[in-house]
C-alpha positions in Angstrom: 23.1 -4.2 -8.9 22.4 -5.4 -13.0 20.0 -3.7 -14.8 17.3 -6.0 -14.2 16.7 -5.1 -10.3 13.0 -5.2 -9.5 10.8 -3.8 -7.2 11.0 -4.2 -3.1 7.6 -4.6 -1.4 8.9 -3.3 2.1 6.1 -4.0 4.4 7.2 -2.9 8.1 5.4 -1.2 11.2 8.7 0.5 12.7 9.5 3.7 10.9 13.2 3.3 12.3 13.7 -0.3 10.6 11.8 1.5 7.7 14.1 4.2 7.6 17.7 2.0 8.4 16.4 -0.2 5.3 16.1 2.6 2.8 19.2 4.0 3.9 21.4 1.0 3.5 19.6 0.6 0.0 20.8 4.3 -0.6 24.6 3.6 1.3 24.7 0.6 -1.3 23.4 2.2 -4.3 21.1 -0.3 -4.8 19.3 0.2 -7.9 16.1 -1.4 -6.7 12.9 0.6 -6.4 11.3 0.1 -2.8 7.8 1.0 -1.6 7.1 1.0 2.3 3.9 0.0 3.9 2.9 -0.2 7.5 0.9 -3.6 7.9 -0.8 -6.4 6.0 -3.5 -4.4 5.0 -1.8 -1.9 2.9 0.5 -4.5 1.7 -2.9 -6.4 0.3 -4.4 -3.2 -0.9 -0.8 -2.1 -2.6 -0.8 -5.6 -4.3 -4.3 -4.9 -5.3 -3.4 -1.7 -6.7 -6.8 -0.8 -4.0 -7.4 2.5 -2.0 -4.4 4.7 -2.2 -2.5 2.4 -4.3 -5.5 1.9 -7.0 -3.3 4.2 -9.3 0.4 2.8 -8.6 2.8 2.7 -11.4 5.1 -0.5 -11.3 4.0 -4.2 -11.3 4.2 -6.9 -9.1 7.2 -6.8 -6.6 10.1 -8.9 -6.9 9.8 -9.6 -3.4 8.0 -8.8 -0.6 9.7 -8.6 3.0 7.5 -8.6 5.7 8.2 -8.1 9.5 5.8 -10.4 11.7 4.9 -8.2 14.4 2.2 -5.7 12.5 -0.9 -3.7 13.7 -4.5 -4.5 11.8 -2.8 -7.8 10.1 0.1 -9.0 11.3 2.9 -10.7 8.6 1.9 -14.4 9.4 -2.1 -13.2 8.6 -0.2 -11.8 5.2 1.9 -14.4 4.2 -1.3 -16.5 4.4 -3.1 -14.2 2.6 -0.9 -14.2 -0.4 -0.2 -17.5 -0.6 -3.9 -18.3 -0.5 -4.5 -16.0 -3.6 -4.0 -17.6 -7.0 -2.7 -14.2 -8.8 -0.6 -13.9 -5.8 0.7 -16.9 -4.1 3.8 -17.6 -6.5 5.4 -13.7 -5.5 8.2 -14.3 -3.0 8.3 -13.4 0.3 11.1 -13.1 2.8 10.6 -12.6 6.8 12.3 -10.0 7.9 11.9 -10.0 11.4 13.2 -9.6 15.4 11.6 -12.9 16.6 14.3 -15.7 17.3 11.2 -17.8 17.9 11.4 -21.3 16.9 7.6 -21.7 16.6 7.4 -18.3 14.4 10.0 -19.3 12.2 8.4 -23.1 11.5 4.9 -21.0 10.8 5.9 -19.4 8.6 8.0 -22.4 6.4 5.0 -24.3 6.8 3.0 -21.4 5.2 5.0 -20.9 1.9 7.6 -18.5 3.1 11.0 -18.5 0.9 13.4 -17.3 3.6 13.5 -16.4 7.4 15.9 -13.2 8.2 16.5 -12.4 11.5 16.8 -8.7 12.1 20.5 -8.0 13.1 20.3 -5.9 16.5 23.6 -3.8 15.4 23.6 -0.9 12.9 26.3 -2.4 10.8 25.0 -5.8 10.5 21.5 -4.9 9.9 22.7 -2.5 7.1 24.4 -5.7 5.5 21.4 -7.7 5.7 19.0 -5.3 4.3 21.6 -5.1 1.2 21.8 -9.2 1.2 18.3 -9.0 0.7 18.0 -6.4 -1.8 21.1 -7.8 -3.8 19.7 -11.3 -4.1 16.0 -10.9 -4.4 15.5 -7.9 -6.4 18.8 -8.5 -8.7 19.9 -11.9 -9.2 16.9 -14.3 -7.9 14.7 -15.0 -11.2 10.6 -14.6 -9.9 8.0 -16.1 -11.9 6.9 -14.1 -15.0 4.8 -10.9 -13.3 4.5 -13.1 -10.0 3.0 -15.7 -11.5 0.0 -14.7 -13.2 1.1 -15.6 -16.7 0.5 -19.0 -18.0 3.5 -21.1 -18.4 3.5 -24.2 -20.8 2.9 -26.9 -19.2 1.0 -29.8 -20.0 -1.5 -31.8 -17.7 -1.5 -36.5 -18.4 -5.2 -36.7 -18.2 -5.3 -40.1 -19.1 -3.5 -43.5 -17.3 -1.5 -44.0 -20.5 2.7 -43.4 -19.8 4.0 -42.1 -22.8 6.9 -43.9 -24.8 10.1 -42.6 -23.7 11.6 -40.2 -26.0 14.3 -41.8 -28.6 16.9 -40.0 -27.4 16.3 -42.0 -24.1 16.6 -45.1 -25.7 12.6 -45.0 -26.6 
């Protein structure tokens, strides 16, 4: 991993996949910091900085992974959550979870999701995708500036005018 590896929101119900994730981030030496939470409501509260997370170090997560199947709010009830959330809705988040379900996995593209990972049933192979996820999201994928809250420059045509093409363009 480069020196720019981010921060892993880890949000998952099942202490075992909890614990198979951080250890193939460990087996990996991924440099990527991870926090764990249990269900949708910590998840909202830790990207809140609410409750027990009001004084969290760290900013907003490269990523957040989220397993589907969750007591108190599940991870379809989250992803809807943050993508409904203006401060919020640009972070990405990656399904990480056990249903094969066609109608799961079409939910969630429909509500904003950025990939669909299928847990692997074997040790090995969910190791490896744990470390696919963890190379590519919180090292080499680019998020928005601190999830998306900062401004970027871009500038709004309020009128019906078209402006002239540039003169490089032949303008």
């Amino acid at each position: 991993m480069n020196s720019k590896a981010r921060m892993i929101l880890f949000v998952e119900d099942d202490s075992k996949d909890a614990e198979l994730a951080l250890a193939a981030l460990v087996k990996y030496n991924s440099a990527a910091r991870v926090a764990f939470v249990r269900d949708g409501e910590e998840a909202l509260d830790y990207l809140h900085y609410r409750g027990k997370f009001k004084t969290r170090s760290g900013g907003t997560p490269g990523v957040v992974v989220i397993d589907l199947k969750m007591p108190k709010m599940d991870g379809l009830e989250l992803l809807k959550r943050i993508r409904a959330e203006e401060q919020l809705k640009l972070i990405p988040i990656v399904v990480f979870s056990s249903s094969r379900a066609e109608s799961d996995l079409i939910e969630c593209y429909q509500n904003g999701v950025n990939a669909y990972v299928v847990k692997p049933l074997g040790f090995k192979e969910f190791m490896d995708a744990v470390r696919g996820l963890a190379t590519f999201w919180a090292s080499i994928n680019d998020p928005p500036p601190n999830g998306g809250r900062e401004k970027v420059g871009i500038q709004m045509v309020t009128s019906n005018e078209i402006p002239a093409p540039h003169p490089a363009f032949g303008g």
